[in-house]
Structures are given as structure tokens and as C-alpha cells.
C-alpha positions as CSV (number, residue, x, y, z in Angstrom):
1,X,94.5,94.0,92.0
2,X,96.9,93.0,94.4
3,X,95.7,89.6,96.6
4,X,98.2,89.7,99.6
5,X,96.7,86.4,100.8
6,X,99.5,85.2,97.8
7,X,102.6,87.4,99.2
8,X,101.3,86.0,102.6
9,X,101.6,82.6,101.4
10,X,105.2,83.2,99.5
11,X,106.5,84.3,102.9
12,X,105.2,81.8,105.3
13,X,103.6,85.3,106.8
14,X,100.6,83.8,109.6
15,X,98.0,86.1,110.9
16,X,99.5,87.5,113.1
17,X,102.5,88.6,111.6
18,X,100.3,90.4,108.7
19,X,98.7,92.1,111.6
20,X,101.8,93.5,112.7
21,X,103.1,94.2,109.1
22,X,100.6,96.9,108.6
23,X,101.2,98.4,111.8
24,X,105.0,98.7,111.3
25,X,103.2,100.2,107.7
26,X,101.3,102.5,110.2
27,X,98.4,101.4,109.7
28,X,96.1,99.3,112.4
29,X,93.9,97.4,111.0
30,X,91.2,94.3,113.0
31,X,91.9,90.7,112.4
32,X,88.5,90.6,110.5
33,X,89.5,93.4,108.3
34,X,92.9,91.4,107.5
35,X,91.0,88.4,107.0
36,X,88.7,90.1,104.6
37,X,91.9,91.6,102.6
38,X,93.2,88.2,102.0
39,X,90.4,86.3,101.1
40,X,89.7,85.5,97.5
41,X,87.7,88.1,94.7
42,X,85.3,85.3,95.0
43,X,84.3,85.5,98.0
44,X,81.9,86.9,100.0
45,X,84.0,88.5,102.8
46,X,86.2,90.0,100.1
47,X,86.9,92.9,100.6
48,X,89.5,95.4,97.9
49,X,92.6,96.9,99.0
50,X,92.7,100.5,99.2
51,X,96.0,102.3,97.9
52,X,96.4,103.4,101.1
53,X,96.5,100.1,102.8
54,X,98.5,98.6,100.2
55,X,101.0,101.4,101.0
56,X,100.7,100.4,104.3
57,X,101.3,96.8,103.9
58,X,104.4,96.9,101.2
59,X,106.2,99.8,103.4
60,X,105.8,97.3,106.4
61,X,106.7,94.3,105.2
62,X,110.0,96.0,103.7
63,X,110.6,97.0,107.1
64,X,110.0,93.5,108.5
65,X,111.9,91.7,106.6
66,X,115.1,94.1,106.6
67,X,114.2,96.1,109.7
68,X,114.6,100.0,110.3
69,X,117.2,101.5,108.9
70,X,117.9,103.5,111.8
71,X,118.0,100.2,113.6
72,X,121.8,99.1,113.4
73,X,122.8,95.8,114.1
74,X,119.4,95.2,115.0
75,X,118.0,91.8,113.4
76,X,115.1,92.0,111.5
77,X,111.6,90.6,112.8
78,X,111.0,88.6,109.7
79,X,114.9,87.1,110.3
80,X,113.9,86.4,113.9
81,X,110.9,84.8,113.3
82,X,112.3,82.6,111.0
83,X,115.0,81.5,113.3
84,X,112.7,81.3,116.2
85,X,110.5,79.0,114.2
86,X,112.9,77.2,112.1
87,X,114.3,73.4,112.5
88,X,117.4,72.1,113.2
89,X,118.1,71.8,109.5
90,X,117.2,75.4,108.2
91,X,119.9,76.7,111.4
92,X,122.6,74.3,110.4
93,X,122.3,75.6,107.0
94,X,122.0,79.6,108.3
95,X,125.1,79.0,110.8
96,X,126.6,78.3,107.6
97,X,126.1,81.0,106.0
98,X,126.8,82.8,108.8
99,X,130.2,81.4,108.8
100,X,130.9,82.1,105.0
101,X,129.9,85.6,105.3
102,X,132.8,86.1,107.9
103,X,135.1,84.2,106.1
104,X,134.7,86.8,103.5
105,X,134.6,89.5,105.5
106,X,138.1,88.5,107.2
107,X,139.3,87.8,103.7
108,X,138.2,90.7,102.2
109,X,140.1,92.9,105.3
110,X,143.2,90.8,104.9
């Protein structure tokens, strides 16, 4: 048994953004049925992932976090939301990555 509301958690995912995971899975889903998904076996509301949903949600959240391969260049949703929602500390540290990474790409073509 899988309990998403822990993957959710491990990824900062909100609502929302679990809403949209399953559709980019292809599957549409209401925010009642989410919320059922990720409550606990204990609960009441609980309600058991199918296979197919759990298809559904690991194919999307693969493609939210790296984005469609067909997709180039394109920056992920998961990437974007983090940036979008980060502070000033988390893009200090990204813009250094950033910079790294084409240090060693310009190193590596050298």
C-alpha cells in the first residue's frame, strides 16, 4: 500500500499541484477524491489507490519534476514552482549551482 499523502509531504507537493500531477498522469481526478487518496488507512474518508491511479500519479510526477521529454530546454513544473516559491536563500544557492554547472560545461569544451 502506497500512502501518497507521504511522497506529497517529501516533495513539499500542495493540493493543487497533486491535482495537476495526475492529470499530467492522465488521469482527472476531484479534489475530494485526492483528498480521500491521501488521507490515512485510519481514516474514515480513506479511500485505496487503484493500480491504475497509482500509474497515473508516479508517471505524472516523473514528468513534473523533469518535464516532457519532448519538451527541450523547457523547465520543469516542479523546477518552476520551486523557484517561484522559493526565498532569497534557496536562489542564491540555485544561482550557484547554476553557475558551477557552466563552469564545467566551458571546462569540459575547452
Amino acid at each position: 500500500m502506497l500512502c501518497i499523502k507521504k511522497v506529497c509531504i517529501a516533495n513539499g507537493l500542495k493540493q493543487f499541484e497533486i491535482k495537476d500531477i495526475f492529470e499530467l498522469g492522465g488521469l482527472t481526478l476531484s479534489s475530494s477524491a485526492i483528498k480521500a487518496l491521501s488521507a490515512g488507512a485510519k481514516n474514515k474518508n480513506y479511500i485505496k489507490m487503484s493500480d491504475e491511479q497509482l500509474d497515473s500519479f508516479m508517471n505524472g510526477l516523473i514528468v513534473y519534476w523533469r518535464g516532457e521529454k519532448e519538451a527541450e530546454g523547457a523547465v520543469p513544473q516542479g523546477l518552476e514552482n520551486l523557484i517561484m516559491n522559493a526565498d532569497a536563500g534557496t536562489l542564491t544557492e540555485l544561482e550557484s549551482l547554476v553557475a558551477e554547472a557552466q563552469m564545467a560545461l566551458n571546462h569540459s569544451e575547452s
